[in-house]
Every structure is written in C-alpha cells, then in structure tokens.
C-alpha positions in Angstrom: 13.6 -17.7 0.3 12.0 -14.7 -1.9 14.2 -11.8 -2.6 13.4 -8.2 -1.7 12.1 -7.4 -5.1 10.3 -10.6 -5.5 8.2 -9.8 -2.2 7.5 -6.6 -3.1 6.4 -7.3 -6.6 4.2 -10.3 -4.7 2.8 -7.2 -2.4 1.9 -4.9 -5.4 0.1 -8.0 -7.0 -1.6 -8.5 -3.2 -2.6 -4.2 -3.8 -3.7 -4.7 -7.6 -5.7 -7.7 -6.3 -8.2 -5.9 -4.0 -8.0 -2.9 -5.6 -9.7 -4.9 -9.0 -12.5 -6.7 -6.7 -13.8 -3.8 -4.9 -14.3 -2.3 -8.6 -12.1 0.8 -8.0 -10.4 2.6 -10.8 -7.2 4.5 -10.4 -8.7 7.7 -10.8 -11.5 7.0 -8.3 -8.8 6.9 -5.8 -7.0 9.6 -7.1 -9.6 12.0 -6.7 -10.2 10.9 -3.0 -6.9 10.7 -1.7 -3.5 12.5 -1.7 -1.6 9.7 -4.4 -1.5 9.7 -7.9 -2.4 6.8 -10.5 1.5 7.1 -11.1 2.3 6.3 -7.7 -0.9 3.8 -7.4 1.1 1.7 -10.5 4.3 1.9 -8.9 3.0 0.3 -5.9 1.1 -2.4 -7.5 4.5 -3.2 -9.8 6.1 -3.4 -6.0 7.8 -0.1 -6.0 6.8 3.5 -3.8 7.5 4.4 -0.3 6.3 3.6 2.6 4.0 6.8 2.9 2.5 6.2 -0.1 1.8 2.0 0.5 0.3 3.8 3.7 -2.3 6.0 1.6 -2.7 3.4 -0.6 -4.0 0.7 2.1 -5.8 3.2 3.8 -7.6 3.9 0.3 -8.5 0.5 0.0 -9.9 0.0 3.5 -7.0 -2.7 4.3 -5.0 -3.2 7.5 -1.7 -3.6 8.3 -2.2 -7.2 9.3 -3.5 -8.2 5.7 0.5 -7.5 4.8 1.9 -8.1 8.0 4.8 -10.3 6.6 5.7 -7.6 4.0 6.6 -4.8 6.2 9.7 -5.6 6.9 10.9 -4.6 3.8 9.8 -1.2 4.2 10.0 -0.6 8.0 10.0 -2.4 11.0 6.1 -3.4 12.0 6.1 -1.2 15.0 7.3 2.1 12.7 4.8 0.7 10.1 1.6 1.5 12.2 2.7 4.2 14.0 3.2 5.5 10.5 -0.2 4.2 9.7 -1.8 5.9 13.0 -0.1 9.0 12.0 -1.8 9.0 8.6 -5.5 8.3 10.0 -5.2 10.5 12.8 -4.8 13.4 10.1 -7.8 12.8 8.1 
C-alpha cells in the first residue's frame, strides 16, 4: 500500500502530466486563473490544498473522476465536488 506522500507525489506527476500534453506553460495558467506558478509546482511535487488542486483541475479542464482515488487524501469525495461545484459556480 502507497503512503500518503507517495500518492500525492503520484497525483502531482498525474497534474504535471496533462498539464505538459495540452502544451500549457505555468504562466499561461497563471494569467487565467486565481493560482500562482508557485502553487502550480507545489501541486505537481504533491503538495497544496485542496482549493488550490481544485483551481488547478479546473484550469486543466479535468474532472474529479480522472483522480477519484486520490481524494481521499485531501477530503472525502463528497466534500471534494461540492468544493469543486462551489469553485465553478463562481466563475
């Protein structure tokens, strides 16, 4: 079984991943959304909060069910798209 940090570092990879083959830059997403390219390397080295992973997904045009089985290291799946309805219904 994976550790905490070992899961989290995999899901940052996961971020890194898409991020790379849909060609954006950091500062492409930077200048679109509310998260810096501080925060964007945190999350891809498996660090950040939850409200930021949220941004971060959302900036990348991903779901919650493309990291369903991380989630529960941040937050229960239930609080993890009510947190991600939340975000989309402010935009």
């Amino acid at each position: 079984m994976k550790s905490l940090k070992d899961s989290k570092a995999l899901l940052g990879e996961r971020l890194k991943n898409v991020r790379m083959a849909r060609g954006f830059q950091m500062s492409e997403i930077e200048a679109q959304y509310p998260i810096s390219r501080q925060t964007i390397a945190r999350l891809e080295k498996g660090e950040g909060t939850l409200n930021s992973l949220v941004i971060y997904m959302h900036s990348l045009d991903v779901t919650e069910a493309f990291f369903e089985g991380f989630f529960k290291f941040y937050k229960s799946p239930e609080q993890m798209r009510q947190v991600l309805k939340d975000y989309k219904k402010s935009k």
